[in-house]
C-alpha positions in Angstrom: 196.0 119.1 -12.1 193.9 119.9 -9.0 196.4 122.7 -7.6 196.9 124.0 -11.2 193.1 124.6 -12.1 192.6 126.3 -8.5 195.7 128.6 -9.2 194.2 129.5 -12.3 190.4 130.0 -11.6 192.1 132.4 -8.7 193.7 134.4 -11.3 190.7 134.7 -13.1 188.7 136.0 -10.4 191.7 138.0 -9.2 191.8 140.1 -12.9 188.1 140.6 -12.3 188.5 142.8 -9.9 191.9 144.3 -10.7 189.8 145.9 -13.2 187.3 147.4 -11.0 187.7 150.3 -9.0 190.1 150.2 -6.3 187.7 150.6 -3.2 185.0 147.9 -5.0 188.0 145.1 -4.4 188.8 145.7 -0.8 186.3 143.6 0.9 187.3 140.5 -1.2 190.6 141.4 -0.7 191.1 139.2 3.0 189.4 136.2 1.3 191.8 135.9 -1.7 194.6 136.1 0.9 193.2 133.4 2.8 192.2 131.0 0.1 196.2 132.3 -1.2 197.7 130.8 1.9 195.3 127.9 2.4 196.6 126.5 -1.6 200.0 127.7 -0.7 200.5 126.0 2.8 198.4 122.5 1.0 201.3 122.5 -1.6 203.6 123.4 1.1 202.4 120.3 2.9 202.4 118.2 -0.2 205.5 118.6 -1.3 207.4 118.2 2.7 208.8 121.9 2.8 210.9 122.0 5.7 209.8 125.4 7.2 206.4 125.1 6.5 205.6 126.0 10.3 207.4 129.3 10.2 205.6 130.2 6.8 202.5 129.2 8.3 203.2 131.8 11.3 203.9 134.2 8.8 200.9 133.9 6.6 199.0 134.3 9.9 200.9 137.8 10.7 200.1 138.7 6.8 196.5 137.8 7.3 195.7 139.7 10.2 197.4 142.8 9.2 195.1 142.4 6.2 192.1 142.0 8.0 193.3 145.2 9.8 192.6 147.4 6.8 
């Protein structure tokens, strides 16, 4: 119930700013990726994925190329 109430209060406050101007959801743009991959890995964890160490490396690769724009 937990995971599915954060999942959808992120969607809400993701369409939020998918309907304002492109520019005006840039700087919230690297903490939605981060609170993404912070549910993401938790279910991850939760449920024993196998390769949850690789997918952790790559959400860091994702994150810092974000932080890079």
């Amino acid at each position: 119930m937990g995971q599915e109430y954060a999942i959808t209060k992120s969607c809400r406050h993701l369409s939020q700013y998918a309907r304002a101007k492109p520019w005006a959801r840039m700087p919230h743009l690297c903490d939605y990726v981060q609170l993404h991959f912070r549910d993401e890995e938790a279910f991850m964890s939760h449920i024993s994925y196998p390769d949850l160490g690789v997918h952790r490396e790559e959400h860091a690769v994702i994150a810092g190329k974000v932080k890079q724009i």
